[in-house]
C-alpha positions as CSV (number, residue, x, y, z in Angstrom):
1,X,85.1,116.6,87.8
2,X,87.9,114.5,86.6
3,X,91.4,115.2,88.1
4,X,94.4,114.0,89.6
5,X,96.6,114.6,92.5
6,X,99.8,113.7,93.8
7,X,101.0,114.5,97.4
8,X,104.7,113.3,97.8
9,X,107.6,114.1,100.8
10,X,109.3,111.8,103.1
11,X,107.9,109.7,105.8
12,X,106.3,112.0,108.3
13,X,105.8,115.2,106.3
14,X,102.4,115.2,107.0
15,X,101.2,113.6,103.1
16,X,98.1,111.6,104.2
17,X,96.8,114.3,107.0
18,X,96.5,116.8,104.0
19,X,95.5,114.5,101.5
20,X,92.6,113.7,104.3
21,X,92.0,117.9,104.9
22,X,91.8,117.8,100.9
23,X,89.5,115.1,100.0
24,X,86.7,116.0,103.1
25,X,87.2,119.9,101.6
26,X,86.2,118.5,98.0
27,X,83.6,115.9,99.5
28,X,81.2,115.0,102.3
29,X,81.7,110.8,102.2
30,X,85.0,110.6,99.6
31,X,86.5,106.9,99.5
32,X,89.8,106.0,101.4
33,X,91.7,103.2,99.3
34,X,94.1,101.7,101.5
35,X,97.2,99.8,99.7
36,X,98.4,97.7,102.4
37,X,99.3,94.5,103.1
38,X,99.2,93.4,107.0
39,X,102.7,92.2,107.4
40,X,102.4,91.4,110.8
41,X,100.0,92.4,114.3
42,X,101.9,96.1,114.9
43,X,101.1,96.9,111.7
44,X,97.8,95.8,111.8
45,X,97.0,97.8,114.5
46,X,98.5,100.8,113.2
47,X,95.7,100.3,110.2
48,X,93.1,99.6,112.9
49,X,93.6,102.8,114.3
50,X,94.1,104.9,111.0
51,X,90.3,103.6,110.4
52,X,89.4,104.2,113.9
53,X,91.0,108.1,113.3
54,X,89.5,109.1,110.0
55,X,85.8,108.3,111.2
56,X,82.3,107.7,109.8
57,X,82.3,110.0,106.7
58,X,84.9,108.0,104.8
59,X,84.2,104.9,102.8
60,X,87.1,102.9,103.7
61,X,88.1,100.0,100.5
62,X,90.8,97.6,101.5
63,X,92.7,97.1,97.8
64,X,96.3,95.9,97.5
65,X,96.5,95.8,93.9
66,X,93.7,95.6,91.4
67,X,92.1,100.0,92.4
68,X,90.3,99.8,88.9
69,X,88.0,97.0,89.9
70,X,86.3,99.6,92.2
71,X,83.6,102.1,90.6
72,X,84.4,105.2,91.7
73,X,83.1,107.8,89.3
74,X,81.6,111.3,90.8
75,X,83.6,110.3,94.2
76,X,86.8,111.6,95.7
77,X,89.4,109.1,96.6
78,X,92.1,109.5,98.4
79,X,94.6,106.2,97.5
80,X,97.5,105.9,100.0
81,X,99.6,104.6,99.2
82,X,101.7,104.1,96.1
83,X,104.9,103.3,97.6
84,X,102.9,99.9,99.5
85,X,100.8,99.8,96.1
86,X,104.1,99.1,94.5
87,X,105.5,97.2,97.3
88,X,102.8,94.8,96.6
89,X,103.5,94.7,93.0
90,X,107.2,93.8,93.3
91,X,106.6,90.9,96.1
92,X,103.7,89.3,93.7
93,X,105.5,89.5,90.5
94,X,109.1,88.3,90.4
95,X,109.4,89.5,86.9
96,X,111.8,92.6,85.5
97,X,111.2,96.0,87.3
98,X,110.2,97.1,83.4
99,X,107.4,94.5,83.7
100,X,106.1,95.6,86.9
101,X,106.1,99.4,86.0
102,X,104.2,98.3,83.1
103,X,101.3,96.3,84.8
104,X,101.4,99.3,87.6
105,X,101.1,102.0,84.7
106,X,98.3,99.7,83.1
107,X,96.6,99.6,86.8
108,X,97.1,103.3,87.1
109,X,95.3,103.9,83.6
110,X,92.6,102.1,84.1
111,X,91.3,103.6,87.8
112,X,92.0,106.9,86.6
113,X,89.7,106.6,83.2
114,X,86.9,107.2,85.6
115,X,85.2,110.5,86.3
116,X,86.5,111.2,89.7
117,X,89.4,113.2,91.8
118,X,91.6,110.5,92.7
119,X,94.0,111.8,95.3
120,X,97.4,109.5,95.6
121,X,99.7,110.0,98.0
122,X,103.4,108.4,97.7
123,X,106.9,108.8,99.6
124,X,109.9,110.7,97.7
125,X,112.2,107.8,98.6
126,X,115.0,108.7,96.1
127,X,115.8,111.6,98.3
128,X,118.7,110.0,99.8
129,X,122.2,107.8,98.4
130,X,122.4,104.9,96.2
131,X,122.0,102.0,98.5
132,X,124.2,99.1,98.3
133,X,121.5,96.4,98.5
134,X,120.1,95.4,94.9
135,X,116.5,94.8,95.8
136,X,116.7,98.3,97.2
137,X,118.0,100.3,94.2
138,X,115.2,98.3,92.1
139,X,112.7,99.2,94.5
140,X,113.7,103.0,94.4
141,X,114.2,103.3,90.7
142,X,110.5,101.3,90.4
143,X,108.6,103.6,93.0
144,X,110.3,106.8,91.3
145,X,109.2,105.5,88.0
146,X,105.9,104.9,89.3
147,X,105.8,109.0,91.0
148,X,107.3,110.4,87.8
149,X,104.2,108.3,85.3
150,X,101.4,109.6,88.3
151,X,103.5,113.3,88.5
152,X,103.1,113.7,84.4
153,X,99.1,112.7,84.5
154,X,97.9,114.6,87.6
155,X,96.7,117.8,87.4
156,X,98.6,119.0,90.9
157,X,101.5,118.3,92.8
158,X,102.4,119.1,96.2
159,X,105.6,118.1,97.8
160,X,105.2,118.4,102.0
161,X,107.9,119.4,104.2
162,X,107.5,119.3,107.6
163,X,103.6,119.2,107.5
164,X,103.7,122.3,105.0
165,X,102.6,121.7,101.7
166,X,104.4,123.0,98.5
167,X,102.4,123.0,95.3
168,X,104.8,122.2,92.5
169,X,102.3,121.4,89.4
170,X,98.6,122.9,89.1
């Protein structure tokens, strides 16, 4: 049962509806492990009503950081996503973006031991120029990391466009 998928594209290319249409194909009550961090009330509610949307059948764990701590073998689980899983990362650890690809890799390694099809679902941010604003590049380069570490472990990859999905690996 154990497998791995990835489900990249840009901000509104439809990533998380699929990865929802997959993960209720593969399972009747699959988990839905949210990465976010409530920054403030709008985006609170925009959480409230993704819950409200996806309904009764999902298990919904609230996990900003720490995914392995939850057991999750012979389940489906959708994570979205890594691109606030990492955001997380780089606000609570100051450190080197080296260090923080390291403790997310370690993170990473240790949910995915599990028997389970985890599905993760991540934005293709590097897409676009080099930005002028330092924090940025770091950001990009760490979250690109992070999609290339997931893209070499997972068993598929699809890249949405537009709300169509484009398997690229599996």
């Amino acid at each position: 049962m154990k497998k791995i998928t990835l489900i990249t594209g840009g901000a509104r290319s439809g990533k998380s509806s699929y990865a929802e249409r997959l993960a209720l194909e593969a399972s009747d009550h699959p988990i839905y492990m949210a990465t976010a961090r409530i920054w403030d009330e709008e985006f609170a509610e925009r959480v409230r009503r993704h819950q409200r949307d996806r309904g009764a059948e999902w298990e919904n764990i609230e996990e900003e950081k720490l995914l392995s701590r939850h057991h999750c073998t012979g389940r489906v689980v959708l994570i979205d996503c890594v691109t606030l899983w990492c955001t997380n990362y780089m606000f609570d650890h100051p450190g080197s973006i080296d260090e923080v690809l390291q403790l997310i890799q370690t993170e990473f390694d240790a949910l995915t031991v599990q028997e389970a099809h985890f599905i993760f679902v991540t934005n293709e941010i590097g897409l676009g120029g080099t930005s002028p604003n330092d924090i940025q590049r770091k950001f990009t380069d760490l979250v690109g990391w992070v999609n290339q570490y997931i893209a070499s472990k997972a068993d598929e990859v699809v890249f949405m466009v537009s709300g169509i999905p484009m398997k690229i690996k599996g």
